[in-house]
C-alpha positions in Angstrom: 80.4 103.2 66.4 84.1 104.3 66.3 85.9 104.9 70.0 88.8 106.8 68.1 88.9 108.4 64.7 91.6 107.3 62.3 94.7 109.0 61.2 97.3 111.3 63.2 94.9 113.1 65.2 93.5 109.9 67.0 97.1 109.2 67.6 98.3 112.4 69.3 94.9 112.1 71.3 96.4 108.6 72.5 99.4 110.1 73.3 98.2 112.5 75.3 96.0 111.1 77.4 98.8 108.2 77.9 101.0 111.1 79.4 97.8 112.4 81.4 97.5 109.4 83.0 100.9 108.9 83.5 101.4 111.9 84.7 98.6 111.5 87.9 99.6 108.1 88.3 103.5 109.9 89.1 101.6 112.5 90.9 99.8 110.0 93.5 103.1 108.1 94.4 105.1 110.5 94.9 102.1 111.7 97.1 101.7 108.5 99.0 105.3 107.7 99.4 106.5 111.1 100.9 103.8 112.3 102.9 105.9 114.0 105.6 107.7 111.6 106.8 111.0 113.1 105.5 110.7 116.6 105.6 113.5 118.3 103.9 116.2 119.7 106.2 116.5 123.8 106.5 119.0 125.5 104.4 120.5 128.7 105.5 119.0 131.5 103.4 120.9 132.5 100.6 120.3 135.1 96.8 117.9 133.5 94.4 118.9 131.7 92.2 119.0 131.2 88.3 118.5 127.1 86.6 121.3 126.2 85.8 124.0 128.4 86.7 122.8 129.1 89.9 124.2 132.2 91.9 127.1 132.9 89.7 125.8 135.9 88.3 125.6 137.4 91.9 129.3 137.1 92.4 130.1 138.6 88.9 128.9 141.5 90.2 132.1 142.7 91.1 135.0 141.2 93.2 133.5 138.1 94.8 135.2 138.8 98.3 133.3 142.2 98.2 130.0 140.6 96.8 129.9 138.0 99.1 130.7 140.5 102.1 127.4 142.5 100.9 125.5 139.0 100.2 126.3 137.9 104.1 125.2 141.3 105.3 121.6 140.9 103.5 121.4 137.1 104.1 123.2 136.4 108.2 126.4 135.1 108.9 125.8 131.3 107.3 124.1 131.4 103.9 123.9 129.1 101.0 125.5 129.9 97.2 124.8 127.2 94.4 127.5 127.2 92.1 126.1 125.4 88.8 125.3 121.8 90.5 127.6 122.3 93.3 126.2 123.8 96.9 128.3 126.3 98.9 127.6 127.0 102.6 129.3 130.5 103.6 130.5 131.2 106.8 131.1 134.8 107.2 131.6 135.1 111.2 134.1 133.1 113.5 131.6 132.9 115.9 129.4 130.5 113.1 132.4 128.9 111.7 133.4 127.6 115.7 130.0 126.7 116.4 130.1 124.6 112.7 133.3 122.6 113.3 132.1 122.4 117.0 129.3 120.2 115.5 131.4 118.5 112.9 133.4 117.2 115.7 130.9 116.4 118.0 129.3 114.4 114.6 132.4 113.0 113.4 133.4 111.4 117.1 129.5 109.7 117.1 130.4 108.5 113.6 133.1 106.9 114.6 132.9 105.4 118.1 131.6 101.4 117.9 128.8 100.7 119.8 129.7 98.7 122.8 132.9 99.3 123.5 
């Protein structure tokens, strides 16, 4: 009794049940090793966004500085833009921008001070 037939079908059959596999074996790791334990941090809302160019074609809507004026009026006063593999965070109030380099400050002295002294 043959397990497998011969010739290309067998082979593709091989193949994809090797990718199968491998595939739930990725599946469960990735399962097991995350599990909650680093939850993702919240990102300030922002326009959806395309693969690979990312929210370009928002601000080709017309001048950026008016597009991203309507943008922060539909998305809040912080909101995200990803410009092909780069991320933007848009501050559109002085009230938001204080209370960011407030905390950069506030981060950047912890960062720096040497425990024990």
């Amino acid at each position: 009794m043959k397990l497998f037939g011969t010739g290309l079908a067998s082979e593709y059959y091989c193949y994809g049940l090797c990718l199968f596999l491998a595939l739930i074996y990725h599946a469960i790791v990735r399962a097991k090793s995350g599990g909650g334990k680093n939850p993702s941090p919240r990102l300030p809302p922002g326009p959806w966004q395309l693969p690979i160019i990312g929210s370009v074609h928002h601000l080709l809507r017309g001048l950026p500085h008016h597009t991203i004026r309507n943008l922060s009026q539909q998305y809040g006063s912080l909101m995200m833009l990803r410009i092909c593999e780069r991320v933007i965070f848009v501050v559109s109030s002085a009230e938001v921008a204080r209370e960011v380099l407030q905390g950069q400050q506030h981060g950047l002295r912890a960062a720096t001070e040497q425990p024990g002294h």
